[in-house]
One Martini backbone bead per residue (centre of mass of N, CA, C, O) as a GRO file, in nm:
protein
  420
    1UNK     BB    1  14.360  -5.195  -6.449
    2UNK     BB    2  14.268  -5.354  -6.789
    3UNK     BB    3  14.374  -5.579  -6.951
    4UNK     BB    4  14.399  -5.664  -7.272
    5UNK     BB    5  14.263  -5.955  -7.416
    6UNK     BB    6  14.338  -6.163  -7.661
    7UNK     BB    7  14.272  -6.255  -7.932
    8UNK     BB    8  14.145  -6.521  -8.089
    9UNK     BB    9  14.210  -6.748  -8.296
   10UNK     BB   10  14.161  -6.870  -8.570
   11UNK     BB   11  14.158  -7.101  -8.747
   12UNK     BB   12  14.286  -7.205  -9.007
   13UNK     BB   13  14.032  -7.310  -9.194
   14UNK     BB   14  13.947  -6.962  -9.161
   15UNK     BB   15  14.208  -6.858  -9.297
   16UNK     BB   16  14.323  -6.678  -9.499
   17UNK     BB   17  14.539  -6.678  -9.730
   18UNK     BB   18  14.821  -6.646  -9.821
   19UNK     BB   19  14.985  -6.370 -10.083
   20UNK     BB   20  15.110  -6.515 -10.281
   21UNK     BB   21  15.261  -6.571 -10.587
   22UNK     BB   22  15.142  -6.779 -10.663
   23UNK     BB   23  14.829  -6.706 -10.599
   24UNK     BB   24  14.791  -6.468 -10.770
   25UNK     BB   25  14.863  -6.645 -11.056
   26UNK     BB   26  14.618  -6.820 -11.018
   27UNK     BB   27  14.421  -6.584 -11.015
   28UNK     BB   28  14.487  -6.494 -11.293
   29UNK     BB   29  14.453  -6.770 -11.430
   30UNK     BB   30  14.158  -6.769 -11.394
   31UNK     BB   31  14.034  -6.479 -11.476
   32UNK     BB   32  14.096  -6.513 -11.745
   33UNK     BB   33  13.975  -6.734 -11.855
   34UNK     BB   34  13.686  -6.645 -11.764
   35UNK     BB   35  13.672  -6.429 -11.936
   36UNK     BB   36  13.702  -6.550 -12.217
   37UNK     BB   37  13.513  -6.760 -12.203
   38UNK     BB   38  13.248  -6.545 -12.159
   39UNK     BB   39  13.294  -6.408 -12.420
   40UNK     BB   40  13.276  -6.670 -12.616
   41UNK     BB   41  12.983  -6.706 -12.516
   42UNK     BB   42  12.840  -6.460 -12.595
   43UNK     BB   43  12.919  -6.497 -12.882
   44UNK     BB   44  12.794  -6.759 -12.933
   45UNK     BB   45  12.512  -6.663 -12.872
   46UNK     BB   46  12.452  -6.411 -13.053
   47UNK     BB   47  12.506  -6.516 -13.338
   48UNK     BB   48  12.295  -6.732 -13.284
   49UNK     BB   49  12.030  -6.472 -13.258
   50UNK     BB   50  12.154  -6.351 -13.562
   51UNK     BB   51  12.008  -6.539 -13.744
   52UNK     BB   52  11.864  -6.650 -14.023
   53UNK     BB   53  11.543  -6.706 -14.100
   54UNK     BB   54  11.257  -6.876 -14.134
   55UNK     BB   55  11.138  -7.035 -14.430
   56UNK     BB   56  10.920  -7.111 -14.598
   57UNK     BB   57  10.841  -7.461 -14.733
   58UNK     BB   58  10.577  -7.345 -14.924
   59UNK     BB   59  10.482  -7.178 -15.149
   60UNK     BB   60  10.230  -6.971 -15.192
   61UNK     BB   61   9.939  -6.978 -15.355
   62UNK     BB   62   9.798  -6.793 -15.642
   63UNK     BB   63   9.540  -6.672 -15.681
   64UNK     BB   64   9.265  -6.624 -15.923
   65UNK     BB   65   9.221  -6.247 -16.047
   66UNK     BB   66   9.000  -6.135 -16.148
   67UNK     BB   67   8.827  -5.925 -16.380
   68UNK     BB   68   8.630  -5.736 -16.163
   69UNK     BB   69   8.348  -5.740 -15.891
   70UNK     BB   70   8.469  -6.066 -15.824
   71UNK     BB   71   8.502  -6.248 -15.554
   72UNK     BB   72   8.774  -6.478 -15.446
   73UNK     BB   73   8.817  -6.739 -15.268
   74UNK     BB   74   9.025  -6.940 -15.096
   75UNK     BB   75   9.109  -7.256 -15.097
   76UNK     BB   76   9.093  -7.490 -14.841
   77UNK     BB   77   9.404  -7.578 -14.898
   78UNK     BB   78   9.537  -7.309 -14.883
   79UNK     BB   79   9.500  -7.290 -14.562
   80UNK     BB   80   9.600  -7.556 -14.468
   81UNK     BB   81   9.867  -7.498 -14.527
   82UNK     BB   82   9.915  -7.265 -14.337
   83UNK     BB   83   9.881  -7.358 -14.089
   84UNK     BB   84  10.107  -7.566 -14.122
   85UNK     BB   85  10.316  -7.383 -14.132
   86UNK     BB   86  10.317  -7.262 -13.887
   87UNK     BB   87  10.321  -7.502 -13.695
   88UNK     BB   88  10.624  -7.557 -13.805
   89UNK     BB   89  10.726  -7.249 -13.712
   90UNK     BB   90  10.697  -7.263 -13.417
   91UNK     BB   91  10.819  -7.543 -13.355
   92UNK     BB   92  11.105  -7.433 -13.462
   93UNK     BB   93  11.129  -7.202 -13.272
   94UNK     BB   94  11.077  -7.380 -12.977
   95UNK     BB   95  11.349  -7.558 -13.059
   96UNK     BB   96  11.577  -7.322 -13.069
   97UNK     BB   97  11.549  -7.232 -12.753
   98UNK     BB   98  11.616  -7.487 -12.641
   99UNK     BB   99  11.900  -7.546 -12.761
  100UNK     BB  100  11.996  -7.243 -12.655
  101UNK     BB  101  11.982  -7.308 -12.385
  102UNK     BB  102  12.106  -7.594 -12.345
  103UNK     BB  103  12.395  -7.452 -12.455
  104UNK     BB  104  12.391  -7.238 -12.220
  105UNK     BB  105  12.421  -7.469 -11.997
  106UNK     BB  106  12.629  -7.624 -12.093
  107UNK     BB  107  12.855  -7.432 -12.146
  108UNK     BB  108  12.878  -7.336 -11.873
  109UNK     BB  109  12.949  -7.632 -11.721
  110UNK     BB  110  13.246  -7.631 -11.887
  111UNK     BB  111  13.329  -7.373 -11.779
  112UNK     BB  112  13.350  -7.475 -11.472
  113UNK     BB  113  13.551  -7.725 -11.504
  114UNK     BB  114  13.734  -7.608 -11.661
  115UNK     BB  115  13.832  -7.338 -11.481
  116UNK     BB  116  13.904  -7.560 -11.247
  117UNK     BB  117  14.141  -7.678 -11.370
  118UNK     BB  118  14.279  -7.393 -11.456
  119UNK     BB  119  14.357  -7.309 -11.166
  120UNK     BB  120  14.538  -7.616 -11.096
  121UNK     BB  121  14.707  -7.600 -11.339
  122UNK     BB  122  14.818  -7.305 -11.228
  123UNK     BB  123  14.915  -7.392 -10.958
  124UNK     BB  124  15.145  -7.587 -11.062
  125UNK     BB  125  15.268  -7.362 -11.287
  126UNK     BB  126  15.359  -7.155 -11.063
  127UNK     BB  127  15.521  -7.375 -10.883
  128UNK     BB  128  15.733  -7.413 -11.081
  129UNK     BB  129  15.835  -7.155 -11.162
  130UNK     BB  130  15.859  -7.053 -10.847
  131UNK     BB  131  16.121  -7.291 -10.747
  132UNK     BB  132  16.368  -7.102 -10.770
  133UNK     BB  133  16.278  -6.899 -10.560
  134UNK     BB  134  16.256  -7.087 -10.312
  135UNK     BB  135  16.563  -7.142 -10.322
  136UNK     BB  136  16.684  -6.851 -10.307
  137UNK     BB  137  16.509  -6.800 -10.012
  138UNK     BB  138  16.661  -7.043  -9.846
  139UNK     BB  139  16.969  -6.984  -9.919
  140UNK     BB  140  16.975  -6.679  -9.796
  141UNK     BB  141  16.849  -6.769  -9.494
  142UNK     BB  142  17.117  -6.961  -9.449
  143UNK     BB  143  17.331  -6.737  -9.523
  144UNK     BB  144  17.558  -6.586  -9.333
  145UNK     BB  145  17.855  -6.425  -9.177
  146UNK     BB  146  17.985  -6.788  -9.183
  147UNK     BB  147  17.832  -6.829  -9.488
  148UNK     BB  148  17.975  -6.679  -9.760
  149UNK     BB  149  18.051  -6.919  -9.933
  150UNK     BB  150  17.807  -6.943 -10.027
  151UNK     BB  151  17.616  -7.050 -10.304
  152UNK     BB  152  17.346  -7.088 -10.523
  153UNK     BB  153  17.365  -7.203 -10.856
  154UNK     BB  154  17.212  -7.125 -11.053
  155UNK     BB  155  17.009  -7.376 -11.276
  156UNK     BB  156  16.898  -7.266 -11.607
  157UNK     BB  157  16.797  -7.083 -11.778
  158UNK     BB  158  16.833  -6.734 -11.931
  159UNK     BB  159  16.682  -6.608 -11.669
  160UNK     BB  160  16.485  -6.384 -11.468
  161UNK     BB  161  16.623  -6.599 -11.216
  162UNK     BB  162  16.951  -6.614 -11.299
  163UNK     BB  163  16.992  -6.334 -11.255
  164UNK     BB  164  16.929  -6.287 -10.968
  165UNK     BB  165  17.106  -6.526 -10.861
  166UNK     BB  166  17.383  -6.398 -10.956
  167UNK     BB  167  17.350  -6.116 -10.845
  168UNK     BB  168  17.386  -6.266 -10.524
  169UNK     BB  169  17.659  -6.410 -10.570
  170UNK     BB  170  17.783  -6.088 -10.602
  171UNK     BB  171  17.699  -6.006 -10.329
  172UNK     BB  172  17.806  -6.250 -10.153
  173UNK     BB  173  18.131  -6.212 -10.254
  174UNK     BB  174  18.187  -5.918 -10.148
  175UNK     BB  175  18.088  -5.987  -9.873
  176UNK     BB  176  18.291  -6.151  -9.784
  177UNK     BB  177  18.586  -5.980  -9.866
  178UNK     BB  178  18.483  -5.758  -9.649
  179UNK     BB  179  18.480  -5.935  -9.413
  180UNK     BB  180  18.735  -6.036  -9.420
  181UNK     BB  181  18.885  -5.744  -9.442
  182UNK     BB  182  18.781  -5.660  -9.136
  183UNK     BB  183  18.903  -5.926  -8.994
  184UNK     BB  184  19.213  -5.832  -9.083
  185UNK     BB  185  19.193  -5.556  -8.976
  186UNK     BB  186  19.150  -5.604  -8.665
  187UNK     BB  187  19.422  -5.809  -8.656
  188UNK     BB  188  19.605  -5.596  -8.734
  189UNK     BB  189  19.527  -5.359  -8.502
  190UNK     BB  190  19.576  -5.537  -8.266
  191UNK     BB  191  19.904  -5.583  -8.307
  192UNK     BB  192  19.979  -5.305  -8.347
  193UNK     BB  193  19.845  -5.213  -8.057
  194UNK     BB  194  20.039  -5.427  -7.898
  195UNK     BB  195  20.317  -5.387  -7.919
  196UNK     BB  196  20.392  -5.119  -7.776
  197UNK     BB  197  20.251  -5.234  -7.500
  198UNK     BB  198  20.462  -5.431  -7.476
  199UNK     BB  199  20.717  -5.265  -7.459
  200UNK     BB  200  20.642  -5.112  -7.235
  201UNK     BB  201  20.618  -5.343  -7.009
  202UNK     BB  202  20.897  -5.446  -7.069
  203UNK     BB  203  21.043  -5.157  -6.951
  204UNK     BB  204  20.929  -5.163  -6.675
  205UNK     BB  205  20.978  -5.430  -6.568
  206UNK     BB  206  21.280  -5.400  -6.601
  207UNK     BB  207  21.326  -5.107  -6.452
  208UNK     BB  208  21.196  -5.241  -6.184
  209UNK     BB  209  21.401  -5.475  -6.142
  210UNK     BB  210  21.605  -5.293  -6.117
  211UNK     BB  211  21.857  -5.167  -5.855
  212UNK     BB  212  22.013  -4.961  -6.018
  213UNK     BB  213  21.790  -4.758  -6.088
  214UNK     BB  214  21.794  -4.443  -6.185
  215UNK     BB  215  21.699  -4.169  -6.287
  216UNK     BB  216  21.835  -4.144  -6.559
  217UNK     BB  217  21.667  -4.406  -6.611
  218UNK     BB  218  21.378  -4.290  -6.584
  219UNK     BB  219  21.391  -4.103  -6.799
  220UNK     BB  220  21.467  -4.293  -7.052
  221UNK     BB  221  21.208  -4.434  -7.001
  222UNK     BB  222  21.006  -4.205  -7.067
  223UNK     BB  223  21.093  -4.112  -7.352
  224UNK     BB  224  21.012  -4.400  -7.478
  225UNK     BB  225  20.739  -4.370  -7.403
  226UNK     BB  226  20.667  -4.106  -7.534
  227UNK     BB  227  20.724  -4.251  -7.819
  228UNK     BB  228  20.518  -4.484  -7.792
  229UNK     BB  229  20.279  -4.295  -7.787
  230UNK     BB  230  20.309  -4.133  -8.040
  231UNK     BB  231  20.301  -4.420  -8.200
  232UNK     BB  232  19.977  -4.469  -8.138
  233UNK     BB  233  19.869  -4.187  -8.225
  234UNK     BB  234  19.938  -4.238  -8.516
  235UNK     BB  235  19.782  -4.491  -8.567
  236UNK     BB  236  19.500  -4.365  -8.475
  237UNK     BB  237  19.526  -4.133  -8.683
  238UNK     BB  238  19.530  -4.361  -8.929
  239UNK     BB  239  19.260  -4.456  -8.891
  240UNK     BB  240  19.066  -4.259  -8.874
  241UNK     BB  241  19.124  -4.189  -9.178
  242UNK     BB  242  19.042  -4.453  -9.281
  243UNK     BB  243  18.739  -4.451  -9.203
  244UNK     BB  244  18.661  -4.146  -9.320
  245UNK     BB  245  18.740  -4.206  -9.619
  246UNK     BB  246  18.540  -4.433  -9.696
  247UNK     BB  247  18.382  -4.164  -9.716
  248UNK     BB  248  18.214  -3.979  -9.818
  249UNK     BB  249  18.232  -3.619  -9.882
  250UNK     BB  250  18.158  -3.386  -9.672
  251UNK     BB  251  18.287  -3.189  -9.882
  252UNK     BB  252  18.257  -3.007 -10.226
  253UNK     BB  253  18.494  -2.841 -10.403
  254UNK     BB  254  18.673  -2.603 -10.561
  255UNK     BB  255  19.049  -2.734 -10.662
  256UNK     BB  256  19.364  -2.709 -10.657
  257UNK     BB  257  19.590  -2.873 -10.706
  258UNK     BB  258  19.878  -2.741 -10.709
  259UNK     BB  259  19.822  -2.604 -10.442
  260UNK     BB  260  19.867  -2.823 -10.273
  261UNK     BB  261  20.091  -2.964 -10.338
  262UNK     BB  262  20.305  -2.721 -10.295
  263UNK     BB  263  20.252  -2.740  -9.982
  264UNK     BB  264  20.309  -3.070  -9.976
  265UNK     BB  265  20.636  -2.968 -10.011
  266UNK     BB  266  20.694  -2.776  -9.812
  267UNK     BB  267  20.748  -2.898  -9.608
  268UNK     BB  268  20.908  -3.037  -9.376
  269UNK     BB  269  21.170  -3.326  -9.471
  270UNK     BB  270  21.437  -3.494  -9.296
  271UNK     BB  271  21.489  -3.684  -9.498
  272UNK     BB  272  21.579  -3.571  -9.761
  273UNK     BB  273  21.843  -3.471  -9.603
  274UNK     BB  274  21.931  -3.726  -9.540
  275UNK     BB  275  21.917  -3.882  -9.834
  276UNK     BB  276  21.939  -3.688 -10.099
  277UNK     BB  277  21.691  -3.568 -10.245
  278UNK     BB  278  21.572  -3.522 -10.608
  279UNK     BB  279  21.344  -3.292 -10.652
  280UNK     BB  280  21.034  -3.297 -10.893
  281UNK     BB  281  20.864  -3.011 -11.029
  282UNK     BB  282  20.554  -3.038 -11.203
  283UNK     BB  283  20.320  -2.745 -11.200
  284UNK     BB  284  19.986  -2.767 -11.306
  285UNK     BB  285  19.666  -2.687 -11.329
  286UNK     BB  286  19.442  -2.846 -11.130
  287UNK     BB  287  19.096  -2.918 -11.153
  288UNK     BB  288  18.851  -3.009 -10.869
  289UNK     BB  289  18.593  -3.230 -10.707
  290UNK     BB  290  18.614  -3.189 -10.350
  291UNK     BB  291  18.802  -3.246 -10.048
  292UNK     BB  292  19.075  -3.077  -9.921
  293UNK     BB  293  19.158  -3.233  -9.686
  294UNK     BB  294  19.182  -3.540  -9.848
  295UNK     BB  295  19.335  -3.447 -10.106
  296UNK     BB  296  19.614  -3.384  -9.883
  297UNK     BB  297  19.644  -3.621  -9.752
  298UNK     BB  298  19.697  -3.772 -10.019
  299UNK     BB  299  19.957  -3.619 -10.086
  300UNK     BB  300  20.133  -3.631  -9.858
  301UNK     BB  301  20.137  -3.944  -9.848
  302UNK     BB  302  20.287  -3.989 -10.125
  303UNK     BB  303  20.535  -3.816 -10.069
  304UNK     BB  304  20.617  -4.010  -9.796
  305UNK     BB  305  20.612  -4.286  -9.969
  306UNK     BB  306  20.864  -4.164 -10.129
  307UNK     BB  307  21.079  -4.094  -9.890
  308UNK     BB  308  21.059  -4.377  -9.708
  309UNK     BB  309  21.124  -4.567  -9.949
  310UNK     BB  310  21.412  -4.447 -10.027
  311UNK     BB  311  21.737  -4.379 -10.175
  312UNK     BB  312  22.018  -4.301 -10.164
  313UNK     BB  313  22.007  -4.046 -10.410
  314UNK     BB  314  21.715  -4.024 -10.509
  315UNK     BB  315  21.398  -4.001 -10.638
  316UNK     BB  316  21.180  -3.766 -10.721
  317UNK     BB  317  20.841  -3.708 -10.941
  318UNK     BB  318  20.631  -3.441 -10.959
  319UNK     BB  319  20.280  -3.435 -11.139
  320UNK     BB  320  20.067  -3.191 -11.272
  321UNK     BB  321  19.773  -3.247 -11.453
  322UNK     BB  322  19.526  -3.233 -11.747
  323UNK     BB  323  19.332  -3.548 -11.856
  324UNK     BB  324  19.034  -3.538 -11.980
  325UNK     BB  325  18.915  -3.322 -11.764
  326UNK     BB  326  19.099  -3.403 -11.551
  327UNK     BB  327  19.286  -3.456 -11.310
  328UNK     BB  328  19.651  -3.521 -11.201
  329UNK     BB  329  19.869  -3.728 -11.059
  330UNK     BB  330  20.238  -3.766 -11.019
  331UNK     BB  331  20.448  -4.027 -10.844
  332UNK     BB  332  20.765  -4.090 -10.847
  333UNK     BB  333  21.015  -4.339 -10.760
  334UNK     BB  334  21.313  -4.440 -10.590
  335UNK     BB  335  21.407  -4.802 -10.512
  336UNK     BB  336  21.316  -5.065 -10.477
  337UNK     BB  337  21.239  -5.370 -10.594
  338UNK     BB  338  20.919  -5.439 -10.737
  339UNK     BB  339  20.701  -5.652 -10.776
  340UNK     BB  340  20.398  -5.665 -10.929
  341UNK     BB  341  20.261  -5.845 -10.746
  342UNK     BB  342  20.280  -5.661 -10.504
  343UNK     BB  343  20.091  -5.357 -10.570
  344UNK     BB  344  19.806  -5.461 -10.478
  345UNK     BB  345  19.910  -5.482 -10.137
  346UNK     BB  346  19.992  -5.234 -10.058
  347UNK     BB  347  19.674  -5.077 -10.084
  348UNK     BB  348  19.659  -5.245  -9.777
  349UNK     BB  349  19.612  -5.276  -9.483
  350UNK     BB  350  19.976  -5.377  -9.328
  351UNK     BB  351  20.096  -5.363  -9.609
  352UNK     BB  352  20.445  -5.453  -9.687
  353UNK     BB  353  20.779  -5.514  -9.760
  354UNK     BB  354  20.842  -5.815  -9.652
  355UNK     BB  355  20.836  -5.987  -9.326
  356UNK     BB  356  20.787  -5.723  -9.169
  357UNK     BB  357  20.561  -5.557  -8.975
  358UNK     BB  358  20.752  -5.358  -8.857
  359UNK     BB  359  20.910  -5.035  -8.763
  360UNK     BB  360  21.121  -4.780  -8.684
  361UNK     BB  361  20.998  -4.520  -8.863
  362UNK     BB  362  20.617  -4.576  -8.788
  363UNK     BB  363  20.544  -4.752  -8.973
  364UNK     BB  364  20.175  -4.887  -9.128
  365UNK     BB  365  20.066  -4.961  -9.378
  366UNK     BB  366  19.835  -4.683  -9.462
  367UNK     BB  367  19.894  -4.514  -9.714
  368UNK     BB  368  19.800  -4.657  -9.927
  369UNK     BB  369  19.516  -4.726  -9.810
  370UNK     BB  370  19.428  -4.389  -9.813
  371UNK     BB  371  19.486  -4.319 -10.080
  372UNK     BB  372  19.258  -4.537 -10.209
  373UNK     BB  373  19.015  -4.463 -10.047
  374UNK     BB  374  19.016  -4.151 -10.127
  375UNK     BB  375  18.983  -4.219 -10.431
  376UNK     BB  376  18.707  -4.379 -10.408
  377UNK     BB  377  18.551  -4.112 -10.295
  378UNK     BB  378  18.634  -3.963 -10.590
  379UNK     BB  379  18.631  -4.116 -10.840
  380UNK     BB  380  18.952  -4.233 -10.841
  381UNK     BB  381  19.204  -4.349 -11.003
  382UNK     BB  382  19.477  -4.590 -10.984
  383UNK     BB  383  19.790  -4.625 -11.103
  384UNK     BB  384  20.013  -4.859 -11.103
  385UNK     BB  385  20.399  -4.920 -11.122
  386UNK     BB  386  20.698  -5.052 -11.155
  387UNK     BB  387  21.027  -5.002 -11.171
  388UNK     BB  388  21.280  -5.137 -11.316
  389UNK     BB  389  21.499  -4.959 -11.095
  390UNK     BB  390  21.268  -4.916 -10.908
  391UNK     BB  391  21.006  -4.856 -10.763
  392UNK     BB  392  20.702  -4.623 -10.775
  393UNK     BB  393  20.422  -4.542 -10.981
  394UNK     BB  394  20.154  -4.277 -10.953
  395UNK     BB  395  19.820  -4.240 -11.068
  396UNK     BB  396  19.616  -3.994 -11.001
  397UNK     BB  397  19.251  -4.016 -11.188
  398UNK     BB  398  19.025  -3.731 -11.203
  399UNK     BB  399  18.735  -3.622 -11.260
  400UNK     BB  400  18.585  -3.426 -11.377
  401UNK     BB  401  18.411  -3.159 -11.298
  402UNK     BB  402  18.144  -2.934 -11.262
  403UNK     BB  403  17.994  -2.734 -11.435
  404UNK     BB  404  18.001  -2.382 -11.387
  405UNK     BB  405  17.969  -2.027 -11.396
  406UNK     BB  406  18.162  -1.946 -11.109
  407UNK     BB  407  18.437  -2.062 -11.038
  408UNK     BB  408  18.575  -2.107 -10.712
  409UNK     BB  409  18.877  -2.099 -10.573
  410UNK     BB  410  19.022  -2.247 -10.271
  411UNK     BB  411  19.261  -2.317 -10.094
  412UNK     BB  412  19.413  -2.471  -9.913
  413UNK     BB  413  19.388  -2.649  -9.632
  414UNK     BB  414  19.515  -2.639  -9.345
  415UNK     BB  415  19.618  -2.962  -9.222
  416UNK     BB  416  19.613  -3.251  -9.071
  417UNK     BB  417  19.839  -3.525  -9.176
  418UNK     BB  418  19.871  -3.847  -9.271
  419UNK     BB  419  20.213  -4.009  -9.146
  420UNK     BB  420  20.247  -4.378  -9.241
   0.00000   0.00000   0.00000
């Protein structure tokens, strides 16, 4: 088999130039200077062509005709005029074609200097203009994702030029704090999954080392185990939810938010009875289009992080109703007082209340966090707002559906909703 050999590479300096926005400009300003210099020359060719003729020195004498059959000759003076005339006629004709050849020589010769000029000085002056996309792409490739904090700070006129620079720095500012919440979210979920099994291998070492452990002893220590498994599964199954959510809605159709809602009331909450609360619905028809199963998950974390959060006697507050052609959500509850400043920190992941990363109640900081995601694949704002008495009001609306010919509504999805 015989493996072919690569070709030599020419030298550099047979090598066509790179094929940069420079030489280009540069190419451009020198072909437009050349084409406008010859369209110059040859106007100025062709008018001086079709200048006006060349007028006799001498009105030529008019012999006397008298009347009669008698023919009078031209005197010899008057030819010997004609001809000196003619002959400084001629000489004056091929004086002016050398004049004319002599000028489209000069002509030419000046459009090349000039031309030649005009290049060198393009070839500058595209250098100048296009040194701050140098600098823009210089920096651009040295910023990687350990050094996002660099900006461009293109300084200079307000061109499009400084405005692609501000538009880098703007995209390099959010990729930024994408990395960030990235890497923040990896290391709040690696400590939230660290901590249960540190908590199970501490239980079996423990219950490993005691002489006395009976079965009774190790019954119990299975229970614990199965709840903190439980708290694993429920928490594994609320990151794949927050990551599931940040992205478009894989079905969108016609649904009615009052249907959802009534169902995610409908669940049995031993929250409720245990806390004694009194929940107020009023449910009014709100159609939107999105996907119900997110939907659902959205209204159901709204109203658990209602429920975990509220206090013995405490007050929730749900309704839906339709403003400015887009549905709404309103979910209201009571609880301890929330300052303002912390309002925008809840809808972060494994962000609560306090000083605690944990909890015994199995919450993982993440309800809010995907109702946050939720609503921002559907195009949906939230406004929050804490209550002076205490607890916190959530408003998320939905944008208009899409107006159909003939929408069909459909039952919410019965779905396992995460409860974080």
């Amino acid at each position: 088999m015989r493996t072919s050999r690569p070709r030599p590479r020419l030298p550099s300096w047979l090598r066509l130039p790179r094929r940069t926005a420079r030489l280009r400009l540069t190419v451009l300003y020198g072909s437009v200077f050349a084409v406008c210099g010859a369209a110059v020359l040859a106007l100025t060719y062709l008018l001086d062509g079709h200048a006006a003729p060349i007028k006799p020195l001498h009105k030529q004498p008019t012999a006397y005709r008298p009347s009669g059959p008698f023919k009078v000759r031209p005197a010899p003076l008057a030819v010997a005029q004609q001809a000196r005339v003619a002959s400084l006629k001629a000489e004056l004709l091929a004086q002016i074609a050398s004049d004319r050849h002599q000028l489209l020589v000069q002509s030419g010769i000046a459009l090349a200097v000039i031309g030649t000029a005009s290049v060198v000085i393009g070839w500058v002056i595209a250098g100048r203009v296009l040194r701050p996309l140098s600098t823009i792409t210089a920096t651009a490739r040295r910023i990687s994702a350990r050094s996002l904090h660099e900006r461009l700070a293109l300084t200079g006129p307000d061109d499009e030029l400084k405005e692609l620079a501000d538009t880098l720095d703007g995209l390099f500012a959010r990729l930024e704090a994408s990395f960030d919440a990235q890497r923040q979210f990896a290391a709040n979920a690696s400590h939230e999954l660290r901590t249960p099994l540190t908590r199970e291998r501490a239980l079996l070492e423990v219950t490993r080392a005691d002489p006395a452990a009976t079965t009774g002893t190790w019954l119990a220590v299975s229970r614990d185990l199965l709840a903190f498994n439980a708290e694993q599964e429920r928490l594994i199954d609320a990151l794949l939810t927050l990551a599931s959510s940040e992205a478009a809605p894989g079905q969108r159709e016609s649904a009615d938010l009052a249907a959802i809602t009534s169902e995610a009331l409908s669940a049995p909450r031993p929250a409720i009875g245990r806390l004694s609360l009194n929940v107020h619905a009023d449910i009014q028809p709100a159609i939107l289009d999105g996907d119900p199963l997110l939907v659902q998950q959205l209204v159901t974390n709204l109203v658990d992080n209602a429920v975990r959060h509220n206090i013995p006697s405490g007050q929730i507050h749900i309704t839906t109703s339709t403003r400015r052609a887009g549905a709404v959500l309103s979910v209201a509850s009571s609880g301890q007082v929330i300052p303002a400043t912390e309002v925008d920190r809840l809808f972060q992941p494994f962000q609560r209340l306090g000083p605690r990363r944990a909890r015994r109640d199995g919450s993982h900081g993440l309800g809010l966090a995907i109702v946050k995601a939720i609503a921002t694949a559907h195009g949906a704002t939230i406004t929050a707002r804490p209550r002076p008495s205490g607890g916190l009001a959530i408003d998320v609306a939905f944008p208009p559906p899409t107006p159909v010919s003939a929408p069909q509504i459909r039952p919410s999805h019965a779905g396992r909703a995460a409860l974080v």
